[in-house]
C-alpha positions in Angstrom: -71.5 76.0 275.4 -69.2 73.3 277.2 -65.7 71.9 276.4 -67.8 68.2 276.2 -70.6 69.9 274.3 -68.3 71.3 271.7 -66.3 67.6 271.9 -69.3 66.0 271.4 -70.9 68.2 268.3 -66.8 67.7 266.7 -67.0 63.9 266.9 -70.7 63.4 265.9 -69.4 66.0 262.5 -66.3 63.5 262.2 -68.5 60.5 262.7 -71.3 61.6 259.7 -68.3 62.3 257.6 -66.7 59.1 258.0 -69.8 56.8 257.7 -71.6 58.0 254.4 -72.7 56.0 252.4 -70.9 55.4 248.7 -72.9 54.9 245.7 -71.9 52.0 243.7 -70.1 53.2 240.3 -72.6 52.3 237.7 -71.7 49.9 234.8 -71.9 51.7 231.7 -73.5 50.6 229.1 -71.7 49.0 226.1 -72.5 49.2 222.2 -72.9 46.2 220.6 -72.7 45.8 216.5 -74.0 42.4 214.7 -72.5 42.2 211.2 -72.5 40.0 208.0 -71.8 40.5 204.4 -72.5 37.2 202.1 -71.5 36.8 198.3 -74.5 37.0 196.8 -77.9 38.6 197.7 -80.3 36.4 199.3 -83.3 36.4 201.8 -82.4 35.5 205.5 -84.3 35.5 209.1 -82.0 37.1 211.9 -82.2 36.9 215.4 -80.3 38.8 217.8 -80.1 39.9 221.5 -81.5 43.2 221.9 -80.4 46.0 224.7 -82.4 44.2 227.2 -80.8 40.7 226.4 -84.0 39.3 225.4 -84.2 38.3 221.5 -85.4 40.5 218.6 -86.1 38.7 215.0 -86.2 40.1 211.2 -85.6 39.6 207.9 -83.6 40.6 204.9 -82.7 40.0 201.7 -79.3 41.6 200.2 -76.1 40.9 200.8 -74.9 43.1 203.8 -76.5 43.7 207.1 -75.7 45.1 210.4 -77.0 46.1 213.3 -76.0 48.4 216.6 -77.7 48.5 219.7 -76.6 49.3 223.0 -76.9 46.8 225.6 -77.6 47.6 229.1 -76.0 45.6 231.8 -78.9 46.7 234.3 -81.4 44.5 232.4 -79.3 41.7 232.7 -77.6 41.7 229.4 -74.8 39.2 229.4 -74.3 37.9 226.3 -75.2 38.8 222.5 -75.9 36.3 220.6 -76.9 36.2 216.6 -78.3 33.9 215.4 -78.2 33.6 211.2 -81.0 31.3 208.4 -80.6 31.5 204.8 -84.2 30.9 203.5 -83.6 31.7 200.1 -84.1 28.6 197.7 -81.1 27.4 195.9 -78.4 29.1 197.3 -74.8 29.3 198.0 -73.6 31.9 200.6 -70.4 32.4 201.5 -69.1 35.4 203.4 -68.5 36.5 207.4 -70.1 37.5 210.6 -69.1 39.0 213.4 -70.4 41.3 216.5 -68.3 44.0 217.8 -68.3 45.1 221.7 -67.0 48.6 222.1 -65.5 49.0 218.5 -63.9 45.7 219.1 -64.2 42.6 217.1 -65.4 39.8 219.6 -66.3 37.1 218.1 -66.1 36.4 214.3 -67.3 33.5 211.7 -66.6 32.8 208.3 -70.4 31.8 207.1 -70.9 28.8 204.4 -74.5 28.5 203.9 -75.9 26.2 201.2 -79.8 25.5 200.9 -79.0 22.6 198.5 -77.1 20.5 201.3 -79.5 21.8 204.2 -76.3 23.8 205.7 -78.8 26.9 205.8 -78.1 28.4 209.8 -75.3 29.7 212.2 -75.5 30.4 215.8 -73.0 32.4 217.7 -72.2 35.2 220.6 -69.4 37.0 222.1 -69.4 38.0 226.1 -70.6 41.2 226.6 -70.1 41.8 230.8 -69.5 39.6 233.1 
């Protein structure tokens, strides 16, 4: 074999090497946990952003509920947001909500429903990527 064949088969090696293609780092995924605990037990319609972002509704009647998904940022998953509706008659509620991102509180509420004075829903929702 020649000097310029041997030059030739050292740079194309070098070349290859240089010019490969990286793999974006993917985003992991994060784990998401709605919360709320009222003072008394009571029936209520929840609605929150599931791992694909897009909403998810139940009910229940008690006074402590939560909920962990874990949201995927490939979907398109931005933000989750919980939405709250005491539909119990008659009923005071006081008590907290909050959703967690990671083990970390990010956002919280105090709640202070009242079905007497129509004050019977709460929407809110913490950033979960950017």
């Amino acid at each position: 074999m020649s000097m310029k064949k041997i030059s030739f088969l050292i740079m194309l090696l070098v070349l290859s090497a240089c010019t490969k293609k990286s793999t974006p780092v993917p985003v992991p995924d994060a784990t998401v946990i709605y919360h709320f605990t009222g003072s008394t037990a009571a029936s209520y319609q929840l609605r929150y952003s599931g791992s694909d972002g897009n909403p998810v509704s139940t009910t229940f009647t008690g006074t402590t509920w939560s909920k962990t998904i874990t949201a995927n940022k490939a979907s398109g998953f931005t933000y989750a947001v919980f939405f709250i509706s005491l539909t119990s008659p008659a009923t005071v509620i006081t008590g907290s909500a909050d959703i967690s991102v990671n083990g970390k509180i990010s956002s919280q509420v105090p709640l202070t429903f009242n079905s007497g004075n129509g004050s019977t829903d709460l929407t809110f929702s913490a950033g979960v990527f950017k």
